[in-house]
C-alpha positions as a printed NumPy array, in Angstrom:
array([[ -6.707, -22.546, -62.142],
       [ -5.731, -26.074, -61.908],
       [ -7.606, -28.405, -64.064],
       [ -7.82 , -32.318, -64.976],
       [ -7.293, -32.776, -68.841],
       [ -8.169, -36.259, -69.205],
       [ -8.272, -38.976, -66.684],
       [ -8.241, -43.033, -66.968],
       [ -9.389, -44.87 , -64.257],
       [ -9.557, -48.7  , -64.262],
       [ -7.937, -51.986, -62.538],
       [ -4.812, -50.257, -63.057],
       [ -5.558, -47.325, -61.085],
       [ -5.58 , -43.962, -62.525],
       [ -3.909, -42.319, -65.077],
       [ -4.043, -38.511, -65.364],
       [ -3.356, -34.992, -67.419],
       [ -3.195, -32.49 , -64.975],
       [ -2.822, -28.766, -65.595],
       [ -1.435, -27.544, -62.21 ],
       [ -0.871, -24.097, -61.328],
       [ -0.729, -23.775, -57.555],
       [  0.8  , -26.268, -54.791],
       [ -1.15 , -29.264, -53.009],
       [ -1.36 , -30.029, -49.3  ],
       [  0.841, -33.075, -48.221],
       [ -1.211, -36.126, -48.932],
       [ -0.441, -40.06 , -49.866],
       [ -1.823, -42.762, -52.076],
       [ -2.082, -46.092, -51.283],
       [ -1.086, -46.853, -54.799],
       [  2.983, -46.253, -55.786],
       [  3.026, -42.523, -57.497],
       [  5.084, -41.821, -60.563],
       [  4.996, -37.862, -61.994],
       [  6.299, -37.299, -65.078],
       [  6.943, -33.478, -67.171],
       [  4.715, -33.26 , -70.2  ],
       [  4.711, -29.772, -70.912],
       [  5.387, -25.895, -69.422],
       [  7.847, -24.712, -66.97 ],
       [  9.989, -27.194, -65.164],
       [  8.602, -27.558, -61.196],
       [  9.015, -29.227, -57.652],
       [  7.83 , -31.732, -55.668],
       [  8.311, -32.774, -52.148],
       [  8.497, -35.954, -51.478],
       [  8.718, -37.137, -47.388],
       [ 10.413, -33.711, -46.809],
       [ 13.002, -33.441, -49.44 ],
       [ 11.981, -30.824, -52.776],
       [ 12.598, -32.619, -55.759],
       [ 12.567, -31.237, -59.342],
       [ 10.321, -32.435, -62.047],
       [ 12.045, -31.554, -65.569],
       [ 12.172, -32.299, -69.152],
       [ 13.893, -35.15 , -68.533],
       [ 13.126, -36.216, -64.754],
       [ 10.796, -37.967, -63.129],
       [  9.549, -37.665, -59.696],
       [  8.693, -41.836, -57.623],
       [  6.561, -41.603, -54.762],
       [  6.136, -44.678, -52.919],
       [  3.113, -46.238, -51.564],
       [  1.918, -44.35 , -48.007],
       [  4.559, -41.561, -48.543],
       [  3.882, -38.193, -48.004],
       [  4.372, -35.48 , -50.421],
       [  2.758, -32.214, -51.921],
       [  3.006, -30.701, -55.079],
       [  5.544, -27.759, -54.298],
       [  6.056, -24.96 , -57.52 ],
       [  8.136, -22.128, -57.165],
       [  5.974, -19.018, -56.271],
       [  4.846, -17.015, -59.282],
       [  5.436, -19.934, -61.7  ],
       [  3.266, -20.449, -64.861],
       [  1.706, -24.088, -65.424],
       [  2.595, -27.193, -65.942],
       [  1.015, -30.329, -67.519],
       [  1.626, -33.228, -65.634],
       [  1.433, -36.699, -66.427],
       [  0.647, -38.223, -63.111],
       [  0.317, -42.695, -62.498],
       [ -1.485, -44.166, -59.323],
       [ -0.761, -47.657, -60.414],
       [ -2.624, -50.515, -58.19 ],
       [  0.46 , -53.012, -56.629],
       [ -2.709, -55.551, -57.368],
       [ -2.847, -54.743, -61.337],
       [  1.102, -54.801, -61.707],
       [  0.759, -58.564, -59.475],
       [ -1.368, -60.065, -62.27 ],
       [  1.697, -59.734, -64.872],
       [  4.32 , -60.113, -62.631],
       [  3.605, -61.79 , -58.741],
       [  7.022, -60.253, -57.485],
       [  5.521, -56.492, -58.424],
       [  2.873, -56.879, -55.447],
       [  6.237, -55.729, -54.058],
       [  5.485, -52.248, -55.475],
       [  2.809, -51.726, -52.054],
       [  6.194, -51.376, -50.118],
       [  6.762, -47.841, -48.721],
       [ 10.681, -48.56 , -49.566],
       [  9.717, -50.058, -53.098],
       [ 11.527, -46.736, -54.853],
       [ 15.065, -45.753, -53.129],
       [ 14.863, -42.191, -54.562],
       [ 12.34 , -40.088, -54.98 ],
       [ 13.659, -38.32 , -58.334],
       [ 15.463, -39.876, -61.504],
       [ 16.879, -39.103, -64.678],
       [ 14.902, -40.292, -67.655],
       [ 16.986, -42.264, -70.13 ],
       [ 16.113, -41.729, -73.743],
       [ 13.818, -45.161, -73.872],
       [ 11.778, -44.432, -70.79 ],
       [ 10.852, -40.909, -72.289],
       [ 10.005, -41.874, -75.042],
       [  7.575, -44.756, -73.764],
       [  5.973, -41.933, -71.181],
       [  5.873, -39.942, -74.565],
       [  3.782, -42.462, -76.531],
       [  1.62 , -42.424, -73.529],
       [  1.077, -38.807, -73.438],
       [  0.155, -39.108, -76.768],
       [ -2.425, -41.455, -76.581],
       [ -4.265, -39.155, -73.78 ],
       [ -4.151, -36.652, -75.753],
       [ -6.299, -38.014, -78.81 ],
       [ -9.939, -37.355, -78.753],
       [-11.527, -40.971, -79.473],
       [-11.668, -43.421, -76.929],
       [ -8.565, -45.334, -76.103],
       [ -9.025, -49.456, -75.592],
       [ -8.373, -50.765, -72.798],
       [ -5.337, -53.08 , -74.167],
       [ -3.813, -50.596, -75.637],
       [ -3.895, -48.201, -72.377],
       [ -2.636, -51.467, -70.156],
       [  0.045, -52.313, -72.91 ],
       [  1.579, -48.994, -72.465],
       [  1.077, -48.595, -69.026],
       [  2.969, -51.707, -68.584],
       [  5.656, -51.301, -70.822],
       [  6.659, -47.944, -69.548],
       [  6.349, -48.933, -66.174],
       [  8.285, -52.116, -66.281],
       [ 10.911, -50.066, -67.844],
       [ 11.103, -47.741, -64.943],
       [ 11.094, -50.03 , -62.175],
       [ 13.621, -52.509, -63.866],
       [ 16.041, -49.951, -63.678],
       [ 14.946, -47.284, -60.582],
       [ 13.066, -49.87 , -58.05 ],
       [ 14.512, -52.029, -54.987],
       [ 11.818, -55.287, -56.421],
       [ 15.079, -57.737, -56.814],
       [ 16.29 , -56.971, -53.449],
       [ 13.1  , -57.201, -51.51 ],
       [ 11.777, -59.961, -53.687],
       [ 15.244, -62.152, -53.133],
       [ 15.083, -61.201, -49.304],
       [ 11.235, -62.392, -49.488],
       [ 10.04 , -59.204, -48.174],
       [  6.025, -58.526, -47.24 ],
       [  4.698, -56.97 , -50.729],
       [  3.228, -54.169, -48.006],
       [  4.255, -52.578, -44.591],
       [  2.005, -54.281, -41.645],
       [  0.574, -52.474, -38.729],
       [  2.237, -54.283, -35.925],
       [  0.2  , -52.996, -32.965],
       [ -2.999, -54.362, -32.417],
       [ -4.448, -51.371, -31.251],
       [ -3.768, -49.568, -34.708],
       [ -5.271, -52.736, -36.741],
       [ -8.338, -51.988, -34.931],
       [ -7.927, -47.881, -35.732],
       [ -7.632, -48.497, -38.905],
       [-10.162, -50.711, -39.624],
       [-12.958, -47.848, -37.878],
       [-11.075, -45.404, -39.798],
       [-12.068, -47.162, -42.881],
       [-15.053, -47.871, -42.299],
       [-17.179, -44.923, -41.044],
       [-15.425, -42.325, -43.057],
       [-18.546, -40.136, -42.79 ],
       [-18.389, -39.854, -38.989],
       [-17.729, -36.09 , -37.962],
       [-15.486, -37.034, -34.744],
       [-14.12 , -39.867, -36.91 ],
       [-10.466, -39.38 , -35.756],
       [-11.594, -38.707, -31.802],
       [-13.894, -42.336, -32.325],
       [-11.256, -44.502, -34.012],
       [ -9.414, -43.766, -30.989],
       [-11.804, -44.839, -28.48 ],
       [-12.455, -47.72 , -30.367],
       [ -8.456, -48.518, -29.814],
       [ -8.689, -48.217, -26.302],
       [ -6.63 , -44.948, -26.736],
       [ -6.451, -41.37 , -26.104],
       [ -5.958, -38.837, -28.931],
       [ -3.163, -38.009, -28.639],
       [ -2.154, -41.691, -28.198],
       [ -3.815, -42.863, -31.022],
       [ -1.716, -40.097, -32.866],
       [  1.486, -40.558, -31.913],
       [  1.288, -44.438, -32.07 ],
       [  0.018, -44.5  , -35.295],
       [  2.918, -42.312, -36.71 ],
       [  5.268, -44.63 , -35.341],
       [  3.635, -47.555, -36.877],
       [  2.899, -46.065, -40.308],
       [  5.043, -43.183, -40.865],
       [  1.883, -40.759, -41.307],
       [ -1.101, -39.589, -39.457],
       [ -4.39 , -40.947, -39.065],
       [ -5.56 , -37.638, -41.05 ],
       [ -3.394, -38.668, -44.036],
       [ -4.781, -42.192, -44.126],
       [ -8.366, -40.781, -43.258],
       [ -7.828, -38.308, -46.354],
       [ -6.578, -40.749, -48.877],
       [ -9.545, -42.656, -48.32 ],
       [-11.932, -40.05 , -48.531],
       [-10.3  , -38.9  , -51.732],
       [-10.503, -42.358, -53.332],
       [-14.453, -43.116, -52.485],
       [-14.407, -39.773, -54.14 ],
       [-12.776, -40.975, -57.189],
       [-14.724, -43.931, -57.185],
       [-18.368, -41.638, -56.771],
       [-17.455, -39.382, -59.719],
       [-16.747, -42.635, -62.446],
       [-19.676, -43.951, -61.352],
       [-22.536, -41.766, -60.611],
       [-23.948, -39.588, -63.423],
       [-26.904, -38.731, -61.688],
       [-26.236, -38.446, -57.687],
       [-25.229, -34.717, -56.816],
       [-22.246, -33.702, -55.139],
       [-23.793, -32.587, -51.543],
       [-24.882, -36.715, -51.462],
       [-20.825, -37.169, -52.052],
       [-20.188, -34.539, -49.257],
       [-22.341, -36.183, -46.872],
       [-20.887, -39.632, -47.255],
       [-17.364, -38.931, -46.715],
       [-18.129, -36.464, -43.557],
       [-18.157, -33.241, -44.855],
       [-20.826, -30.504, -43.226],
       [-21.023, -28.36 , -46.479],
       [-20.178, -29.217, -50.139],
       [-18.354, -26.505, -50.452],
       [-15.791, -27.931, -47.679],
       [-15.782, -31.395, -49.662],
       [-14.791, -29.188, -53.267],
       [-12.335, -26.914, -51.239],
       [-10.807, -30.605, -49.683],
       [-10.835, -32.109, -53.211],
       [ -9.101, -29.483, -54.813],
       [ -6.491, -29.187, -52.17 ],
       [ -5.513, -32.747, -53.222],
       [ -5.832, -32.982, -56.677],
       [ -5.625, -29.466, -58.001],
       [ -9.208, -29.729, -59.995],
       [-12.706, -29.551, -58.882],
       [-14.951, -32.545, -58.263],
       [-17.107, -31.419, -61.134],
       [-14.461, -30.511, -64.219],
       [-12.753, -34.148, -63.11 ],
       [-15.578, -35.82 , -63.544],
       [-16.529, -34.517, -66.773],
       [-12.879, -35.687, -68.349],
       [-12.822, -39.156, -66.636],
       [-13.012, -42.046, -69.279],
       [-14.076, -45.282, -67.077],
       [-12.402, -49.143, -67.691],
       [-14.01 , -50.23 , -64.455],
       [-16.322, -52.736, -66.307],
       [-14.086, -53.579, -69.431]])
């Protein structure tokens, strides 16, 4: 069984331990993705349709709106995975030109080789996570940023884009997909949510569908789902007391046990064990 070991979540985004033992469905992040090997056997990822490996000394860079899946070989034992959803908003307020980091072409490749220094920064990181006290905020934001920094210095596109004054994020450029979007958004717990956004385009289904790929290089499902997932993240930092069947019905689900089924399709633990390992910098 997949489970979450310990989880940060703050300004930053979220920073997590995850045991994983069985593949993903494809899914993206509106945050830029970076996957590093802590411990167990080495494993894949694919990223936009290529399988990448995730080693000792690898790491695996998924940008901003990409899609990928967690992809082990069959039969494989588990792996602990360090796993960064950084904000492009956080990395901005050290750095303007790393609002950049939104892009979908902020990363070139989607797997590196880890020089010695980089390791050893995502090392002193894992380490860190894996105390038992609570770790300050500073200290969690210093490291985050110094290992990060690191990594995009040397494996991101940010000079390029930056000197060719690039958008710091793709923009929908038909109308009718602004206007998708925004419904999307904002009645996530709509049943026929996909079938309404559409109407409320002025488009068919299949329309809305195919238009939308164009425009964003994903489906309206993938978009709909990353939402859902992080209102979901957002529900179990905050709420000690709601239930999860108040969750469920929020975000459109008929039956809890559909919303715990979705949830640990995309993250590999349950709503319940990741909320009990999340430490919470929201307010700090």
């Amino acid at each position: 069984m997949s489970i979450a070991q310990r989880v940060f979540h703050g300004k930053f985004g979220r920073v997590a331990l995850l045991n994983m033992d069985r593949a993903l469905v494809t899914h993206t992040h509106s945050e830029c993705h970076v996957l590093v090997k802590v411990s167990g056997e080495d494993t894949f990822f694919n990223v936009n349709g290529r399988r990448v490996p995730l080693a000792d000394r690898s790491a695996v860079l998924v940008n901003a709106w990409e899609p990928h899946f967690y992809d082990p070989q069959p039969g494989a034992g588990n792996t602990l995975i360090l796993a960064l959803y950084i904000e492009p908003a956080w990395l901005a307020t050290a750095q303007q030109s790393l609002a950049l980091s939104a892009r979908p072409d902020f990363f070139p490749q989607p797997c590196i080789d880890l020089s010695l220094q980089i390791r050893t920064l995502a090392d002193i990181l894992i380490a860190e996570m894996h105390g038992y006290g609570l770790v300050p905020k500073e200290r969690i934001e210093f490291l985050l940023f110094d290992f990060l920094i690191q990594l995009i210095e040397d494996f991101s596109q940010w000079r390029q884009l930056w000197r060719q004054g690039a958008p710091s994020h793709g923009e929908f450029r038909d109308a009718r997909i602004r206007r998708g979007t925004a419904y999307l958004l904002e009645h996530l717990e709509e049943p026929d949510l996909i079938d309404n956004a559409a109407r409320a385009s002025g488009l068919s289904r299949a329309h809305f569908f195919a238009l939308f790929k164009k425009d964003t290089g994903m489906t309206p499902t993938l978009m709909v789902n990353d939402a859902r997932m992080r209102r979901a993240f957002t529900w179990l930092e905050r709420e000690r007391s709601g239930t999860l069947g108040l969750l469920s019905d929020s975000l459109g689900f008929s039956e809890q046990g559909h919303f715990t089924r979705f949830f640990r399709q995309h993250i590999g633990a349950s709503p319940s064990q990741y909320q009990r390992v999340v430490d919470s910098y929201a307010k700090s």
